[in-house]
C-alpha positions as CSV (number, residue, x, y, z in Angstrom):
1,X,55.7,38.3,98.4
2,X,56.6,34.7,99.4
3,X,58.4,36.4,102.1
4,X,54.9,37.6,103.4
5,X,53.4,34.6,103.2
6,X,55.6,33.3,105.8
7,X,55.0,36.1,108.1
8,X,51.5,36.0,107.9
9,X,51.5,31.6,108.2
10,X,54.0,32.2,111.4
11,X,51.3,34.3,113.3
12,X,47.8,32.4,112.3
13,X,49.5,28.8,111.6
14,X,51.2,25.7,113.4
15,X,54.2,26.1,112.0
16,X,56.5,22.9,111.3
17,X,60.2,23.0,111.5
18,X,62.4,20.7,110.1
19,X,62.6,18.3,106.9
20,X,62.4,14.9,109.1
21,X,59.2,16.3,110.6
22,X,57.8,17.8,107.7
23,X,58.6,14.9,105.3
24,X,56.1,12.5,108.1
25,X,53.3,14.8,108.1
26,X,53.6,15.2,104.1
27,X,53.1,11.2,104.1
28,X,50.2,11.8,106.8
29,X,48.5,14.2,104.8
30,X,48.4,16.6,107.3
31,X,50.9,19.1,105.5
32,X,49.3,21.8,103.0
33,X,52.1,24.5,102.2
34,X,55.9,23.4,102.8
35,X,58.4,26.7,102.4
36,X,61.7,25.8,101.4
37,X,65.2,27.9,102.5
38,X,67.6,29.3,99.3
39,X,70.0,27.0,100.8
40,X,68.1,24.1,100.9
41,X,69.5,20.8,100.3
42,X,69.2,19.7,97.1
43,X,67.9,16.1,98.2
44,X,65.5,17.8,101.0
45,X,63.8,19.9,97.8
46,X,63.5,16.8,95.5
47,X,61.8,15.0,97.9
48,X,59.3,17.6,99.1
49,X,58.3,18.3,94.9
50,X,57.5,14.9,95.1
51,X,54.7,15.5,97.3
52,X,51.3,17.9,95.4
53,X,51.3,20.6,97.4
54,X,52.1,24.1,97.8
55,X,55.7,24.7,97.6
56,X,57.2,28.1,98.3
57,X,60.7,28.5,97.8
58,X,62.1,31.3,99.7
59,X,65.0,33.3,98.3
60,X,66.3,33.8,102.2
61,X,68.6,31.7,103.6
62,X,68.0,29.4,106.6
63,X,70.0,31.9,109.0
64,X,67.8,34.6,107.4
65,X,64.9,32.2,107.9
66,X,65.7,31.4,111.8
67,X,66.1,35.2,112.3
68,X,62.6,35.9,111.0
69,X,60.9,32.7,113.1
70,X,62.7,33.9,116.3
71,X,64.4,30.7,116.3
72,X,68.4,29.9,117.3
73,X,68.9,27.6,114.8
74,X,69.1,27.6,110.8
75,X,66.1,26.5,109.5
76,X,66.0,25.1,105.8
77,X,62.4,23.3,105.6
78,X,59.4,24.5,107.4
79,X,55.8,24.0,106.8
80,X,52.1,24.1,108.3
């Protein structure tokens, strides 16, 4: 299901890669859902929980992740 959700935010969203990135517009306020790879750093995930917002941890993992984003890189944090 959460898997869906990404789908769907990939095609109608701005989608966010990276924690750096993500992490500045969280502190903007500019950030509403934040999905999070299997494999994502522990420290990366405590400091996005710190943050009210959706969080949607993905069972995937960031390879899985890149596949699915058409991107050539592994992706552990992305949001919109």
């Amino acid at each position: 299901m959460s898997l869906d959700k990404l789908k769907k935010a990939l095609k109608q969203e701005k989608i966010i890669y990276g924690t750096e990135k993500t992490l500045k517009n969280l502190r903007l306020g500019k950030t509403k859902t934040v999905f999070l790879a299997g494999n994502c750093p522990i420290e990366a995930r405590e400091k996005m929980k710190k943050y009210k917002i959706d969080i949607i941890e993905l069972e995937e993992s960031g390879d899985e992740i890149a596949l699915i984003c058409k991107r050539p890189h592994s992706i552990s944090v992305l949001s919109y």
